[in-house]
C-alpha positions as CSV (number, residue, x, y, z in Angstrom):
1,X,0.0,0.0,0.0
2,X,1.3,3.1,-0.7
3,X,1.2,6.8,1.2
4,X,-2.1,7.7,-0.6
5,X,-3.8,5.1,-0.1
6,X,-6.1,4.8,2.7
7,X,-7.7,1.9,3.9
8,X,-11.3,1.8,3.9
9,X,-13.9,2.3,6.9
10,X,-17.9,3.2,7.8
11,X,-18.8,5.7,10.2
12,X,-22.1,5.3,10.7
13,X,-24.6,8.1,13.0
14,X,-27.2,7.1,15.2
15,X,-29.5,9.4,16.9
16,X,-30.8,8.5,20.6
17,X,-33.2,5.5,21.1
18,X,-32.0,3.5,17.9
19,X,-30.3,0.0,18.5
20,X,-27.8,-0.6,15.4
21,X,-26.3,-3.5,16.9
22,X,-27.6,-6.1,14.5
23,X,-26.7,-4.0,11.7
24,X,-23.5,-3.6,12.9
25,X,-23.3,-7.7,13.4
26,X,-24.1,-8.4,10.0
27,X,-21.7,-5.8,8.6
28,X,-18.8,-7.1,10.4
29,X,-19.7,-10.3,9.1
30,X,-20.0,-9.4,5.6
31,X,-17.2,-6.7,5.7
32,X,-14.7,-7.9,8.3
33,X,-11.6,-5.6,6.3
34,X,-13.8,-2.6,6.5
35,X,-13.7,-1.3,10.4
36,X,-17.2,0.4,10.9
37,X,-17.5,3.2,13.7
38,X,-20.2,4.3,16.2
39,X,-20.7,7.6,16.4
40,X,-23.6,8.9,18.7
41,X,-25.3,12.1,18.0
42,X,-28.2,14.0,18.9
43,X,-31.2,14.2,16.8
44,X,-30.9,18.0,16.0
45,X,-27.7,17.4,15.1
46,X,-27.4,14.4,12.7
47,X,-27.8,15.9,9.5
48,X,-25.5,18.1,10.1
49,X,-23.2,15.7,10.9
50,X,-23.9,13.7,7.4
51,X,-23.6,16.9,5.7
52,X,-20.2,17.8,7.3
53,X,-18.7,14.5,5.9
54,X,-18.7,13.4,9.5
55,X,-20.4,10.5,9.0
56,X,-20.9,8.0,5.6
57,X,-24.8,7.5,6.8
58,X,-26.7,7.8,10.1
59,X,-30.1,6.4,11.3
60,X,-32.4,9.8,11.9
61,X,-35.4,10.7,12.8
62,X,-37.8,12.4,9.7
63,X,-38.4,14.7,8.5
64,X,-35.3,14.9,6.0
65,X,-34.5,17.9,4.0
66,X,-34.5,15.3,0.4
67,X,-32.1,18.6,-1.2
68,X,-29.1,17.2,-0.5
69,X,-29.7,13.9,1.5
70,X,-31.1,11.0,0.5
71,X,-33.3,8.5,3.3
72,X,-35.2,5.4,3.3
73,X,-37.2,4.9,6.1
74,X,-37.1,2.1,8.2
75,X,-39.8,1.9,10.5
76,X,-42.5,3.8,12.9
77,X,-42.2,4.1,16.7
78,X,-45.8,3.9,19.3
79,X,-45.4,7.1,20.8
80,X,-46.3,7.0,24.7
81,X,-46.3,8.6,28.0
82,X,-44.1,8.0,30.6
83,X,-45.5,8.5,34.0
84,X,-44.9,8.1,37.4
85,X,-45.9,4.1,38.9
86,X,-48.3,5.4,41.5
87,X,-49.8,8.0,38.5
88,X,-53.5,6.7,37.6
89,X,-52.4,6.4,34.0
90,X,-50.0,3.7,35.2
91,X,-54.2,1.6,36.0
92,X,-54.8,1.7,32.1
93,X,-53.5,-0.3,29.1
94,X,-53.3,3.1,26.6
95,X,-54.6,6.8,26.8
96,X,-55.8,9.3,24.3
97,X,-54.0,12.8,24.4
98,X,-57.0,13.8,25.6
99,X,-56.9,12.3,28.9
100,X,-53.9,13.7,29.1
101,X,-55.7,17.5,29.3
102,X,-55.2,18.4,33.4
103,X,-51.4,17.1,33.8
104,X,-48.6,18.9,33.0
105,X,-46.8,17.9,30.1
106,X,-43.4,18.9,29.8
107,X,-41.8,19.4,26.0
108,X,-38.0,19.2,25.7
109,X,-36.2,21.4,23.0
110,X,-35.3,18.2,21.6
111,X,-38.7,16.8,21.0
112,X,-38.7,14.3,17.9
113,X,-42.4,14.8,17.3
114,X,-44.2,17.1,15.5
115,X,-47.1,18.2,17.4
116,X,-49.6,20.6,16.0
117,X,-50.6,20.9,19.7
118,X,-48.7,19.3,22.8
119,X,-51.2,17.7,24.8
120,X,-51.6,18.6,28.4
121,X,-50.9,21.9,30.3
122,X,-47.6,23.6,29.1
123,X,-44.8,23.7,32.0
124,X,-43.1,26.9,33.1
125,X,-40.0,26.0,31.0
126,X,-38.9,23.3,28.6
127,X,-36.8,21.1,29.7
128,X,-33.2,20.9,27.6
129,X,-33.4,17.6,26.9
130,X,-35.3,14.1,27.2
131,X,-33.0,13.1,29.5
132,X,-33.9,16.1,32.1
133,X,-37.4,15.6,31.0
134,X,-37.7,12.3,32.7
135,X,-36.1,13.5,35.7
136,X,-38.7,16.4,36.0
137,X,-40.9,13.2,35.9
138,X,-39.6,11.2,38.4
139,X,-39.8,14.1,40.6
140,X,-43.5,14.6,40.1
141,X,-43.5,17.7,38.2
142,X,-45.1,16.2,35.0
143,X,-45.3,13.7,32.3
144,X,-43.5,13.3,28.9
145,X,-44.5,11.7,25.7
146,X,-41.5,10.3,23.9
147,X,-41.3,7.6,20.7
148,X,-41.4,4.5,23.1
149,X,-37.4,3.8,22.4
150,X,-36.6,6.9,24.6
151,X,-39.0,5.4,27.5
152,X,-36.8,2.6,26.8
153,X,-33.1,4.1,26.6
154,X,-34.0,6.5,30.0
155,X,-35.9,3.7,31.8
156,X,-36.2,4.1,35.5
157,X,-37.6,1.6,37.9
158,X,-39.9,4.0,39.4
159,X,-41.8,5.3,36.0
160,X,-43.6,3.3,33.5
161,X,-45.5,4.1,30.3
162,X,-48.3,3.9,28.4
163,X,-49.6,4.3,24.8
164,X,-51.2,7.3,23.7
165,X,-53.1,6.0,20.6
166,X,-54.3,9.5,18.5
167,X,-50.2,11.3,19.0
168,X,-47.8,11.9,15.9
169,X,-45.6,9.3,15.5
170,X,-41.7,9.7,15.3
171,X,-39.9,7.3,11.8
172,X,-36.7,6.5,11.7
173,X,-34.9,6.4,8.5
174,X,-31.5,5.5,6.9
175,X,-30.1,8.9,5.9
176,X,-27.0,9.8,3.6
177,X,-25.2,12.8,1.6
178,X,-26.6,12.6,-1.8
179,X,-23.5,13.1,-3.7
180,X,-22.1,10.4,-1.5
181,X,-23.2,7.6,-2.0
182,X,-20.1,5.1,-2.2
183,X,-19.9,1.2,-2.7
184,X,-19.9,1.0,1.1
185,X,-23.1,3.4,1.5
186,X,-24.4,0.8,-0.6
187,X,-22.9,-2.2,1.2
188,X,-25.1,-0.8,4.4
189,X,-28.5,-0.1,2.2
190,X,-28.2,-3.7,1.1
191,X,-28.0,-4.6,4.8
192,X,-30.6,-2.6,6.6
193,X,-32.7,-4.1,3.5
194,X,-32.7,-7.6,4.2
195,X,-30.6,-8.3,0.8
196,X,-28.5,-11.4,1.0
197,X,-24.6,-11.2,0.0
198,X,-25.3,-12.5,-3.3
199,X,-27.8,-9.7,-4.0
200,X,-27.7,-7.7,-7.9
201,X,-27.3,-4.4,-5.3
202,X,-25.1,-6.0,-3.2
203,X,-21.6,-6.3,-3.6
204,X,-20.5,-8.0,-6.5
205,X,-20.3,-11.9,-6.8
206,X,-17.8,-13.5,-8.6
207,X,-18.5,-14.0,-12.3
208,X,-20.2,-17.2,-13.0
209,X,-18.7,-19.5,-15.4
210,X,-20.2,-21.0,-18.4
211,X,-21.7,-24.5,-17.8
212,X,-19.7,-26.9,-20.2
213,X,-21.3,-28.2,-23.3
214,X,-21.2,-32.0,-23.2
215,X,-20.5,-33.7,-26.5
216,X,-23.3,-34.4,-29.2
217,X,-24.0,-38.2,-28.6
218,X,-27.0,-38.3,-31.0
219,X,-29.5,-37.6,-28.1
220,X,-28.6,-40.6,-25.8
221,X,-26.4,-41.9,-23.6
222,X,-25.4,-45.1,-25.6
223,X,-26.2,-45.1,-29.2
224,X,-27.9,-48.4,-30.5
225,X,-26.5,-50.2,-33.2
226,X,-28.3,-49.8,-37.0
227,X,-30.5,-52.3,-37.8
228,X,-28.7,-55.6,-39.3
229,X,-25.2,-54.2,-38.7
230,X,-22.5,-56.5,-37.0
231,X,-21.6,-55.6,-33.6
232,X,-18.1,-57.3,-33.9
233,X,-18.8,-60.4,-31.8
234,X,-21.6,-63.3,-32.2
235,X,-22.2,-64.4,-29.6
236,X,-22.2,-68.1,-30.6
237,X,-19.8,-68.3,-33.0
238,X,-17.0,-66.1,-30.9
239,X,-14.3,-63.4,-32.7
240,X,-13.6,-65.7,-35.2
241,X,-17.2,-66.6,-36.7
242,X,-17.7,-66.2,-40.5
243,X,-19.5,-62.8,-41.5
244,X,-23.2,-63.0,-41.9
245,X,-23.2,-67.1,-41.0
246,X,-26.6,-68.8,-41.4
247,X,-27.9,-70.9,-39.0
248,X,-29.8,-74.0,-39.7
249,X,-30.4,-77.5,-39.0
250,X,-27.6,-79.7,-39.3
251,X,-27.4,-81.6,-42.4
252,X,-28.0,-85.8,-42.2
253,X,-25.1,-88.0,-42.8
254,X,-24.7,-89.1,-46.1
Protein backbone atom coordinates (compact mmCIF):
# COMPACT_ATOMS: atom_id res chain seq x y z
CA UNK A 1 0.00 0.00 0.00
CA UNK A 2 1.31 3.12 -0.68
CA UNK A 3 1.20 6.76 1.15
CA UNK A 4 -2.11 7.72 -0.55
CA UNK A 5 -3.78 5.09 -0.09
CA UNK A 6 -6.08 4.78 2.71
CA UNK A 7 -7.68 1.86 3.85
CA UNK A 8 -11.34 1.79 3.86
CA UNK A 9 -13.87 2.29 6.87
CA UNK A 10 -17.85 3.20 7.76
CA UNK A 11 -18.79 5.73 10.24
CA UNK A 12 -22.10 5.35 10.66
CA UNK A 13 -24.57 8.12 12.97
CA UNK A 14 -27.24 7.08 15.23
CA UNK A 15 -29.55 9.38 16.91
CA UNK A 16 -30.75 8.52 20.61
CA UNK A 17 -33.19 5.46 21.05
CA UNK A 18 -31.96 3.49 17.92
CA UNK A 19 -30.25 -0.04 18.52
CA UNK A 20 -27.82 -0.62 15.44
CA UNK A 21 -26.32 -3.54 16.88
CA UNK A 22 -27.60 -6.07 14.48
CA UNK A 23 -26.67 -4.02 11.74
CA UNK A 24 -23.51 -3.58 12.91
CA UNK A 25 -23.32 -7.75 13.37
CA UNK A 26 -24.09 -8.44 9.98
CA UNK A 27 -21.71 -5.79 8.64
CA UNK A 28 -18.77 -7.13 10.44
CA UNK A 29 -19.70 -10.29 9.06
CA UNK A 30 -20.00 -9.44 5.62
CA UNK A 31 -17.17 -6.73 5.67
CA UNK A 32 -14.71 -7.87 8.32
CA UNK A 33 -11.64 -5.64 6.28
CA UNK A 34 -13.79 -2.60 6.54
CA UNK A 35 -13.73 -1.29 10.43
CA UNK A 36 -17.24 0.39 10.90
CA UNK A 37 -17.47 3.17 13.71
CA UNK A 38 -20.25 4.33 16.19
CA UNK A 39 -20.73 7.61 16.43
CA UNK A 40 -23.62 8.93 18.72
CA UNK A 41 -25.31 12.12 18.03
CA UNK A 42 -28.21 14.01 18.93
CA UNK A 43 -31.21 14.21 16.79
CA UNK A 44 -30.95 17.97 16.01
CA UNK A 45 -27.66 17.36 15.06
CA UNK A 46 -27.43 14.35 12.70
CA UNK A 47 -27.76 15.95 9.49
CA UNK A 48 -25.53 18.15 10.15
CA UNK A 49 -23.19 15.67 10.92
CA UNK A 50 -23.90 13.68 7.42
CA UNK A 51 -23.60 16.86 5.65
CA UNK A 52 -20.23 17.82 7.34
CA UNK A 53 -18.74 14.53 5.95
CA UNK A 54 -18.72 13.41 9.53
CA UNK A 55 -20.39 10.47 9.01
CA UNK A 56 -20.92 7.97 5.61
CA UNK A 57 -24.76 7.55 6.81
CA UNK A 58 -26.68 7.79 10.12
CA UNK A 59 -30.11 6.41 11.26
CA UNK A 60 -32.37 9.78 11.90
CA UNK A 61 -35.43 10.68 12.81
CA UNK A 62 -37.75 12.38 9.66
CA UNK A 63 -38.42 14.65 8.45
CA UNK A 64 -35.33 14.91 5.99
CA UNK A 65 -34.45 17.90 3.97
CA UNK A 66 -34.50 15.28 0.37
CA UNK A 67 -32.06 18.55 -1.21
CA UNK A 68 -29.15 17.15 -0.53
CA UNK A 69 -29.65 13.91 1.53
CA UNK A 70 -31.14 11.00 0.48
CA UNK A 71 -33.29 8.49 3.27
CA UNK A 72 -35.17 5.37 3.29
CA UNK A 73 -37.23 4.91 6.06
CA UNK A 74 -37.07 2.12 8.21
CA UNK A 75 -39.82 1.86 10.52
CA UNK A 76 -42.47 3.81 12.94
CA UNK A 77 -42.17 4.12 16.69
CA UNK A 78 -45.76 3.88 19.26
CA UNK A 79 -45.42 7.10 20.84
CA UNK A 80 -46.26 6.96 24.72
CA UNK A 81 -46.29 8.58 28.00
CA UNK A 82 -44.09 7.96 30.55
CA UNK A 83 -45.51 8.54 33.98
CA UNK A 84 -44.90 8.06 37.40
CA UNK A 85 -45.87 4.09 38.90
CA UNK A 86 -48.32 5.36 41.51
CA UNK A 87 -49.75 7.98 38.53
CA UNK A 88 -53.53 6.66 37.57
CA UNK A 89 -52.36 6.36 34.00
CA UNK A 90 -50.04 3.74 35.19
CA UNK A 91 -54.17 1.58 36.00
CA UNK A 92 -54.81 1.70 32.15
CA UNK A 93 -53.45 -0.34 29.10
CA UNK A 94 -53.31 3.07 26.60
CA UNK A 95 -54.64 6.78 26.82
CA UNK A 96 -55.77 9.29 24.30
CA UNK A 97 -54.04 12.83 24.43
CA UNK A 98 -56.99 13.82 25.58
CA UNK A 99 -56.93 12.35 28.92
CA UNK A 100 -53.86 13.65 29.15
CA UNK A 101 -55.74 17.52 29.27
CA UNK A 102 -55.22 18.38 33.38
CA UNK A 103 -51.35 17.09 33.76
CA UNK A 104 -48.59 18.88 33.00
CA UNK A 105 -46.78 17.90 30.06
CA UNK A 106 -43.38 18.91 29.82
CA UNK A 107 -41.79 19.39 25.99
CA UNK A 108 -37.99 19.20 25.65
CA UNK A 109 -36.22 21.39 23.04
CA UNK A 110 -35.31 18.21 21.62
CA UNK A 111 -38.73 16.79 21.03
CA UNK A 112 -38.68 14.31 17.92
CA UNK A 113 -42.45 14.83 17.32
CA UNK A 114 -44.18 17.06 15.46
CA UNK A 115 -47.08 18.20 17.44
CA UNK A 116 -49.59 20.65 16.05
CA UNK A 117 -50.59 20.91 19.70
CA UNK A 118 -48.74 19.29 22.79
CA UNK A 119 -51.22 17.65 24.84
CA UNK A 120 -51.60 18.60 28.43
CA UNK A 121 -50.92 21.91 30.33
CA UNK A 122 -47.57 23.56 29.13
CA UNK A 123 -44.76 23.66 31.98
CA UNK A 124 -43.08 26.86 33.06
CA UNK A 125 -40.01 26.01 31.03
CA UNK A 126 -38.85 23.34 28.55
CA UNK A 127 -36.77 21.06 29.66
CA UNK A 128 -33.24 20.94 27.61
CA UNK A 129 -33.40 17.60 26.89
CA UNK A 130 -35.26 14.08 27.21
CA UNK A 131 -32.97 13.12 29.52
CA UNK A 132 -33.86 16.15 32.07
CA UNK A 133 -37.39 15.62 30.99
CA UNK A 134 -37.66 12.34 32.66
CA UNK A 135 -36.08 13.52 35.66
CA UNK A 136 -38.72 16.39 36.02
CA UNK A 137 -40.92 13.18 35.86
CA UNK A 138 -39.62 11.21 38.42
CA UNK A 139 -39.81 14.10 40.56
CA UNK A 140 -43.48 14.59 40.09
CA UNK A 141 -43.54 17.72 38.22
CA UNK A 142 -45.09 16.23 34.96
CA UNK A 143 -45.30 13.71 32.28
CA UNK A 144 -43.50 13.27 28.91
CA UNK A 145 -44.50 11.68 25.70
CA UNK A 146 -41.55 10.34 23.85
CA UNK A 147 -41.28 7.65 20.66
CA UNK A 148 -41.43 4.46 23.12
CA UNK A 149 -37.43 3.84 22.42
CA UNK A 150 -36.60 6.85 24.62
CA UNK A 151 -39.04 5.40 27.48
CA UNK A 152 -36.85 2.61 26.81
CA UNK A 153 -33.11 4.14 26.60
CA UNK A 154 -34.01 6.48 29.95
CA UNK A 155 -35.94 3.73 31.78
CA UNK A 156 -36.23 4.09 35.49
CA UNK A 157 -37.64 1.55 37.93
CA UNK A 158 -39.93 4.02 39.39
CA UNK A 159 -41.81 5.27 35.96
CA UNK A 160 -43.61 3.26 33.47
CA UNK A 161 -45.49 4.06 30.28
CA UNK A 162 -48.27 3.85 28.40
CA UNK A 163 -49.56 4.27 24.78
CA UNK A 164 -51.20 7.28 23.70
CA UNK A 165 -53.13 6.01 20.57
CA UNK A 166 -54.34 9.49 18.53
CA UNK A 167 -50.17 11.28 18.99
CA UNK A 168 -47.85 11.88 15.92
CA UNK A 169 -45.63 9.28 15.48
CA UNK A 170 -41.69 9.65 15.32
CA UNK A 171 -39.89 7.29 11.81
CA UNK A 172 -36.70 6.54 11.70
CA UNK A 173 -34.85 6.37 8.48
CA UNK A 174 -31.51 5.52 6.94
CA UNK A 175 -30.10 8.89 5.93
CA UNK A 176 -27.01 9.76 3.61
CA UNK A 177 -25.21 12.81 1.58
CA UNK A 178 -26.61 12.65 -1.78
CA UNK A 179 -23.50 13.10 -3.68
CA UNK A 180 -22.08 10.39 -1.50
CA UNK A 181 -23.22 7.63 -1.97
CA UNK A 182 -20.11 5.10 -2.23
CA UNK A 183 -19.87 1.21 -2.66
CA UNK A 184 -19.90 0.98 1.15
CA UNK A 185 -23.05 3.39 1.55
CA UNK A 186 -24.43 0.79 -0.60
CA UNK A 187 -22.90 -2.24 1.22
CA UNK A 188 -25.06 -0.84 4.35
CA UNK A 189 -28.48 -0.08 2.22
CA UNK A 190 -28.23 -3.70 1.09
CA UNK A 191 -27.97 -4.59 4.79
CA UNK A 192 -30.63 -2.59 6.56
CA UNK A 193 -32.68 -4.14 3.51
CA UNK A 194 -32.69 -7.57 4.24
CA UNK A 195 -30.58 -8.30 0.76
CA UNK A 196 -28.53 -11.36 0.98
CA UNK A 197 -24.55 -11.25 -0.02
CA UNK A 198 -25.33 -12.45 -3.31
CA UNK A 199 -27.82 -9.74 -4.01
CA UNK A 200 -27.66 -7.67 -7.91
CA UNK A 201 -27.31 -4.40 -5.26
CA UNK A 202 -25.11 -5.99 -3.19
CA UNK A 203 -21.62 -6.27 -3.56
CA UNK A 204 -20.53 -8.02 -6.54
CA UNK A 205 -20.34 -11.94 -6.82
CA UNK A 206 -17.78 -13.48 -8.60
CA UNK A 207 -18.47 -14.00 -12.27
CA UNK A 208 -20.20 -17.19 -13.05
CA UNK A 209 -18.65 -19.48 -15.37
CA UNK A 210 -20.17 -21.00 -18.43
CA UNK A 211 -21.71 -24.48 -17.77
CA UNK A 212 -19.73 -26.92 -20.22
CA UNK A 213 -21.33 -28.20 -23.33
CA UNK A 214 -21.20 -32.03 -23.16
CA UNK A 215 -20.45 -33.70 -26.54
CA UNK A 216 -23.26 -34.41 -29.16
CA UNK A 217 -24.05 -38.21 -28.61
CA UNK A 218 -26.98 -38.26 -30.97
CA UNK A 219 -29.54 -37.58 -28.10
CA UNK A 220 -28.55 -40.55 -25.78
CA UNK A 221 -26.43 -41.85 -23.60
CA UNK A 222 -25.45 -45.10 -25.56
CA UNK A 223 -26.24 -45.14 -29.18
CA UNK A 224 -27.90 -48.37 -30.52
CA UNK A 225 -26.52 -50.17 -33.25
CA UNK A 226 -28.27 -49.82 -36.98
CA UNK A 227 -30.47 -52.31 -37.82
CA UNK A 228 -28.74 -55.58 -39.32
CA UNK A 229 -25.23 -54.17 -38.72
CA UNK A 230 -22.46 -56.51 -37.03
CA UNK A 231 -21.62 -55.57 -33.58
CA UNK A 232 -18.13 -57.33 -33.90
CA UNK A 233 -18.81 -60.45 -31.76
CA UNK A 234 -21.64 -63.31 -32.16
CA UNK A 235 -22.21 -64.42 -29.56
CA UNK A 236 -22.17 -68.12 -30.65
CA UNK A 237 -19.78 -68.28 -32.95
CA UNK A 238 -17.01 -66.13 -30.86
CA UNK A 239 -14.35 -63.40 -32.69
CA UNK A 240 -13.64 -65.70 -35.24
CA UNK A 241 -17.22 -66.63 -36.68
CA UNK A 242 -17.73 -66.25 -40.51
CA UNK A 243 -19.50 -62.83 -41.53
CA UNK A 244 -23.15 -63.03 -41.89
CA UNK A 245 -23.15 -67.09 -41.04
CA UNK A 246 -26.64 -68.77 -41.40
CA UNK A 247 -27.91 -70.86 -39.05
CA UNK A 248 -29.83 -74.05 -39.74
CA UNK A 249 -30.43 -77.54 -38.98
CA UNK A 250 -27.61 -79.68 -39.31
CA UNK A 251 -27.37 -81.63 -42.38
CA UNK A 252 -28.04 -85.80 -42.21
CA UNK A 253 -25.08 -87.99 -42.76
CA UNK A 254 -24.69 -89.13 -46.06
Amino acid sequence: MTGSEVSPSFRLAYVPGVTPTKWVRIWNERLPDVPLTLIAVSAAEAFDVLRGGGADAGFVRLPVDRTDLSAIPLYTETTVVVVPKDHVVAAVDAVSAEDLADDIVLHPLDDTLDWERPPGRPANERPATTADAVELVAAGVGLLVVPQSLARLHHRKDLTYRPVTDAPESRVALSWPQDATTDLVEDFIGIVRGRTVNSSRGRTPPAAQPKRKRPDTGGGARQKPAAGKPTGKSPRSGSGGPKGGRRGKPRGRS
